[in-house]
C-alpha positions as CSV (number, residue, x, y, z in Angstrom):
1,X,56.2,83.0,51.9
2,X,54.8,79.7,51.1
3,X,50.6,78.9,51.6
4,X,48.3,76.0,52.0
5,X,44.9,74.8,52.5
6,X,43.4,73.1,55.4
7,X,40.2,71.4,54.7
8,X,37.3,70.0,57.5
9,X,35.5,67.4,55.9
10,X,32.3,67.3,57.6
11,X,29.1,65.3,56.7
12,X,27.2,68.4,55.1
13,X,29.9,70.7,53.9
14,X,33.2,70.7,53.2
15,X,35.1,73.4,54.6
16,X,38.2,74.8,53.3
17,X,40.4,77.5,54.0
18,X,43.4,79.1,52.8
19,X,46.6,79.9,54.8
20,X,50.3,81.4,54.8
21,X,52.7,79.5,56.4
22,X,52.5,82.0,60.1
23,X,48.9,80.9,60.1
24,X,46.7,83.6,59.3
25,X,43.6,82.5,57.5
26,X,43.7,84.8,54.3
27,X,39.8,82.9,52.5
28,X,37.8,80.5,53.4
29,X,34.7,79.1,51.7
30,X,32.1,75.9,52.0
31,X,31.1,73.1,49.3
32,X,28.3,70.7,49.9
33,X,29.3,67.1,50.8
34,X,27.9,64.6,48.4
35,X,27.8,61.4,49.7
36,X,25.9,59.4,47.2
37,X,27.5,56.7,45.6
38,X,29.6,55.9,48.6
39,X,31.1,59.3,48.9
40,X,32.6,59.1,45.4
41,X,32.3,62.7,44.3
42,X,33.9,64.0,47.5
43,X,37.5,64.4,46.8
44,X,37.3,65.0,43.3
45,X,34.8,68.1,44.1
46,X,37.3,69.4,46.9
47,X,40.3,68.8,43.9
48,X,38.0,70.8,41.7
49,X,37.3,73.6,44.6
50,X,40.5,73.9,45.1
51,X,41.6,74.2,41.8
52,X,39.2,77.2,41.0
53,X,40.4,78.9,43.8
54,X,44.0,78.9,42.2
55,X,43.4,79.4,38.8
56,X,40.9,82.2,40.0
57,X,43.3,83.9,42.1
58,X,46.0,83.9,40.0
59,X,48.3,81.8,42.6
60,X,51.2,79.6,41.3
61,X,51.1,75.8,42.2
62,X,54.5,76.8,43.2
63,X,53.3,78.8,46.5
64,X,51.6,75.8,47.3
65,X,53.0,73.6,50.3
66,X,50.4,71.3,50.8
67,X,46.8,70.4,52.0
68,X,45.6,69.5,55.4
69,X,42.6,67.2,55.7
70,X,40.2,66.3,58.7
71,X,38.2,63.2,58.1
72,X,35.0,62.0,60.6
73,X,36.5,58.5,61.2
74,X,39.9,57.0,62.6
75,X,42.7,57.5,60.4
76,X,46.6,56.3,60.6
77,X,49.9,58.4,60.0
78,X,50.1,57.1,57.0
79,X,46.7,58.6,55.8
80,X,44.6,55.4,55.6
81,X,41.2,56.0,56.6
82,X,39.4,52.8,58.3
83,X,35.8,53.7,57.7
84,X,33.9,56.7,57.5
85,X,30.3,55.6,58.0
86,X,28.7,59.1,57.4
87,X,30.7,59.4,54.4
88,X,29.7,56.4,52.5
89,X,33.7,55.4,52.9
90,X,35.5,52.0,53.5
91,X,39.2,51.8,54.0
92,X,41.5,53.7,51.4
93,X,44.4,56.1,51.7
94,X,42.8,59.5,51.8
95,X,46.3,61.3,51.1
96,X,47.6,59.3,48.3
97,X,44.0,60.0,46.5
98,X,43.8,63.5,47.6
99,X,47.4,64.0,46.3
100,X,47.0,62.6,43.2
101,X,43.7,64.8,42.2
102,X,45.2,67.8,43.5
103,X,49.3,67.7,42.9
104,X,50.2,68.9,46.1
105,X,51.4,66.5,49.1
106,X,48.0,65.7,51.5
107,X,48.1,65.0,55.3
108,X,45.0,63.6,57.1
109,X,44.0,63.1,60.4
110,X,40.5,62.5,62.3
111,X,38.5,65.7,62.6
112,X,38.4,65.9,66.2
113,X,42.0,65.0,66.7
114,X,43.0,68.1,63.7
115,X,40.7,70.8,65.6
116,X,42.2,69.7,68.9
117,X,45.6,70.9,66.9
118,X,43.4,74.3,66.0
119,X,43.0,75.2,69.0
120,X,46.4,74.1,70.7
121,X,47.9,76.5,67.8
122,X,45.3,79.2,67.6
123,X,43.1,78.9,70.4
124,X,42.6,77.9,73.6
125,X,45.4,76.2,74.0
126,X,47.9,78.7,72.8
127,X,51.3,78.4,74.8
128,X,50.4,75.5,76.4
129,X,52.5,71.8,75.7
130,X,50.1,69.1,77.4
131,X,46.0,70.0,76.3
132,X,43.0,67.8,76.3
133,X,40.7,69.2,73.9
134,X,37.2,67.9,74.1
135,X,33.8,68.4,72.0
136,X,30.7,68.2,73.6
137,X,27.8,68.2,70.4
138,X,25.7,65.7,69.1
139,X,28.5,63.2,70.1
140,X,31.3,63.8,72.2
141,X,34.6,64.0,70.7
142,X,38.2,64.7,71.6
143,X,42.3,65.2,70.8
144,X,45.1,65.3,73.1
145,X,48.2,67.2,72.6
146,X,50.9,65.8,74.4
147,X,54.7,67.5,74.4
148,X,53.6,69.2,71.8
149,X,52.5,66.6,69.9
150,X,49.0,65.5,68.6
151,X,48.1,61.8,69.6
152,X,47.2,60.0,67.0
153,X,47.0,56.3,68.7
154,X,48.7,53.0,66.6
155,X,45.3,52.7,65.0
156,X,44.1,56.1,64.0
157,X,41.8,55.8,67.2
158,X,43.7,57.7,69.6
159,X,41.7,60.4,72.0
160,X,38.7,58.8,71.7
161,X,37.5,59.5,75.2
162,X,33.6,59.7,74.0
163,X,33.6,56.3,74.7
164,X,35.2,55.6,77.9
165,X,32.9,54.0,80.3
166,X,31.1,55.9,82.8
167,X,28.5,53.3,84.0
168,X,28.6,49.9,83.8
169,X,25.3,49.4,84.7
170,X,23.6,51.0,82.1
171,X,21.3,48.9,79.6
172,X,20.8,51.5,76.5
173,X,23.1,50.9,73.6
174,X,25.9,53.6,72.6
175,X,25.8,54.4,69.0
176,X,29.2,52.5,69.1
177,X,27.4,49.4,70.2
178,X,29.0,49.5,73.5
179,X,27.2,50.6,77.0
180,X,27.1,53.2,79.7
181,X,30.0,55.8,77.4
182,X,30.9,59.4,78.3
183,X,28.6,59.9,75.3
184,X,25.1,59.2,76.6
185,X,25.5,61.6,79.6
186,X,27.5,64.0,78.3
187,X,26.9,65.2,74.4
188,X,24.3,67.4,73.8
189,X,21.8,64.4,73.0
190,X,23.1,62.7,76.1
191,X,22.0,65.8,78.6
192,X,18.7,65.7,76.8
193,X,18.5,61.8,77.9
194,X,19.7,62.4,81.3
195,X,16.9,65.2,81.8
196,X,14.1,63.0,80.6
197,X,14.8,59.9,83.1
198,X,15.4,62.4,85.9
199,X,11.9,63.9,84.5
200,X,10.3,60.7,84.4
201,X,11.6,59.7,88.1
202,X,10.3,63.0,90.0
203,X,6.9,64.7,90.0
204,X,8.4,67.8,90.7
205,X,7.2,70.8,89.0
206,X,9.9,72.0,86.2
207,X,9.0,74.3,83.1
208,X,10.8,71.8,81.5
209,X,7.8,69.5,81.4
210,X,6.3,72.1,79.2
211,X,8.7,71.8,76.2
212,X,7.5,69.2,73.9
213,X,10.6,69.0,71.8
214,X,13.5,69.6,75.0
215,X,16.7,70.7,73.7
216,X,20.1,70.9,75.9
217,X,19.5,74.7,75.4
218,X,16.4,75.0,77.1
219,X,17.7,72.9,80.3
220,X,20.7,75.5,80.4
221,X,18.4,78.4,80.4
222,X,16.2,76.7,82.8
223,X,18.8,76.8,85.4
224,X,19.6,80.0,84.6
225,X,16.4,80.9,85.1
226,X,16.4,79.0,88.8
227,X,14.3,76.3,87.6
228,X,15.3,73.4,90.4
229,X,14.9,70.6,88.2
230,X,16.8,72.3,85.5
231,X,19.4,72.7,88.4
232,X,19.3,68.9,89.5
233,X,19.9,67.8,85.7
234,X,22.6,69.6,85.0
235,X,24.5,68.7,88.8
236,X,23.6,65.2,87.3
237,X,25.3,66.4,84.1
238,X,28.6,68.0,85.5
239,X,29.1,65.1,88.1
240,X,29.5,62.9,84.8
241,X,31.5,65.3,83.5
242,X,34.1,66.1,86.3
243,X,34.6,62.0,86.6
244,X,35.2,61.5,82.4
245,X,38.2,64.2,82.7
246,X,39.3,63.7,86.0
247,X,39.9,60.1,84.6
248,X,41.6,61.6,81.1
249,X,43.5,64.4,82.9
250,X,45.2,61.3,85.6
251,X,46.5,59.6,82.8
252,X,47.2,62.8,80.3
253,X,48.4,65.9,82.7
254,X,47.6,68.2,80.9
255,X,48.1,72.7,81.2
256,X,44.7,72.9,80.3
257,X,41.4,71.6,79.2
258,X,39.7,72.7,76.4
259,X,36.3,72.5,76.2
260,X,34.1,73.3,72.4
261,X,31.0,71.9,70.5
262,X,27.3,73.2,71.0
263,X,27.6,72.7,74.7
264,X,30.6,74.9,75.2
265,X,27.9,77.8,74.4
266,X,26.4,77.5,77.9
267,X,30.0,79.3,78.7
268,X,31.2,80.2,82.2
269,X,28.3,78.2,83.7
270,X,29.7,74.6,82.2
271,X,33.0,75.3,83.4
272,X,31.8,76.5,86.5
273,X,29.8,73.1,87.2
274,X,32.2,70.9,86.3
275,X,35.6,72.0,88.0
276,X,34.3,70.8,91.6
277,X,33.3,67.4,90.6
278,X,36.7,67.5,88.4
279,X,38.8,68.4,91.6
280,X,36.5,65.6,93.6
281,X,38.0,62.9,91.2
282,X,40.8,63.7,89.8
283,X,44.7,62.4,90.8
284,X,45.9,65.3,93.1
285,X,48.9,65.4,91.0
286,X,47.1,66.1,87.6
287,X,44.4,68.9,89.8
288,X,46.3,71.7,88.7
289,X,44.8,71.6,84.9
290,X,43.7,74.8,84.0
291,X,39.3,74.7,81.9
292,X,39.1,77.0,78.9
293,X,36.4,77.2,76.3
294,X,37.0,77.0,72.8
295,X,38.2,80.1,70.9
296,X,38.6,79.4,66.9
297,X,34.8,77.7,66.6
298,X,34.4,76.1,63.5
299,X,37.5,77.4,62.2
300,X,39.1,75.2,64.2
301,X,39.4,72.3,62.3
302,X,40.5,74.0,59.1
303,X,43.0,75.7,61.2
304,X,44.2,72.4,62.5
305,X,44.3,70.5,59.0
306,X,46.7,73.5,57.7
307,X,49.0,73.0,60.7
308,X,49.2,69.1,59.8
309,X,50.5,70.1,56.6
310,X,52.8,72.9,57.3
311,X,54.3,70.1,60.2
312,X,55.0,67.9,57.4
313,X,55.6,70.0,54.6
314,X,56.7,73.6,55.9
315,X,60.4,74.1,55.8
């Protein structure tokens, strides 16, 4: 039996997990991301995690197959990351470092692409050989299996569908610099934004108007409460929604569509809004996609780093 470690760089804490080669997660743990200096101490404290955990648990470097790694920026097969803003990070190749700190061979891959691979192994994508996973949290993020393989794009880039364009006519900047992206109507910031115009354009009463600080949360539980506003907003929300993966599931054709992040918590009520506008929009041949919510959490990205490695490295 040979083990490995996959690691979700995120910009708080660094996850990190240890696997055998069928998968199961045997210890995990968390180290703070330090990104002063430009993100200098990063690798050389996950090196030093890593290394503690080894020496502490008495396991040869022998047992060791290799590390997974999940980065929160584009990143190319050969393990060159092109900018990680969050991170303090230009462009360098984050597997040739990684490996030389640690000793043990290092595959990368964007974070959203490697917990799309999580969940097509573990989760809720299990069986399945087309999937479109997609994150709906602060941003909205994505990864697309396809015959069995992860899309990575010629550029690192690949999946990034929280930037399609939904409405050309919108005037408020995407934090990509762009205008009118999946992004500002459908992360968990975006539904917020969407509430407060459709606030600001009807007098209607809403409890909503009584929540200074308005969270996605609290416009989920207003509809489920029956609060018609509440209602309206989130119609608004799964319209935009059912269009974004209609268009990614005409092009894709996927088994199934994965859904995760923050907003994936409203449960059966997201999927439930969002499969009639997907049916309205979608390419009858690609309507037969099957909507499931995430199942491995934020285990999902440690789970897909490990299964970058063991593709590369297992025997």
């Amino acid at each position: 039996m040979k083990y490995g470690f996959g690691i979700d760089l995120g910009g708080t804490t660094v996850k990190i997990a240890y696997f055998d080669e069928t998968g199961n997660m045997l210890s995990k743990w968390e180290i703070p991301t330090v990104t002063e200096d430009g993100g200098s101490r990063i690798l050389p404290d996950i090196a030093a995690s890593i290394r503690q955990f080894l020496d502490g648990s008495g396991i040869p470097d022998t047992a060791v197959l290799g590390l997974g790694i999940g980065v929160p920026g584009a990143v190319n097969a050969k393990g060159v990351v092109n900018r990680c803003v969050n991170l303090g990070w230009g462009v360098f190749n984050i597997a040739q470092e990684l490996q030389q700190l640690t000793g043990f061979p290092v595959k990368a891959g964007n974070d959203a692409n490697v917990a799309a691979l999580g969940e097509y192994w573990k989760g809720g994508g299990q069986g399945c050989s087309n999937m479109v996973f997609v994150t709906l949290g602060t941003g909205v993020g994505g990864g697309i299996i396809v015959e069995g393989q992860l899309l990575h794009g010629a550029h690192g880039s690949g999946a990034e569908i929280g930037h399609l364009v939904l409405n050309r006519d919108e005037t408020a900047r995407c934090n990509c610099g762009k205008r009118g992206c999946v992004e500002q109507y459908c992360s968990a910031t975006g539904i917020v934004r969407v509430a407060k115009l459709h606030l600001e354009s009807t007098g209607t009463p809403s409890v909503l108007r009584q929540i200074p600080e308005l969270s996605c949360k609290d416009i989920f539980d207003g509809a489920k409460a029956g609060d018609q506003e509440a209602l309206a907003i989130l119609d608004q929300v799964y319209a935009y929604m059912g269009e974004f993966l209609a268009n990614v599931c005409s092009v894709v054709d996927p088994e199934v569509v994965v859904i995760g992040g923050g907003v994936s918590k409203a449960g059966d009520m997201l999927l439930t809004g969002i499969v009639p506008y997907f049916k309205k929009y979608v390419f009858h041949a690609a309507s037969g996609a099957a909507f499931a919510l995430a199942s491995l959490g934020n285990d999902a990205g440690a789970y897909g780093a490990f299964k970058l490695a063991l593709d590369a490295f297992g025997a």
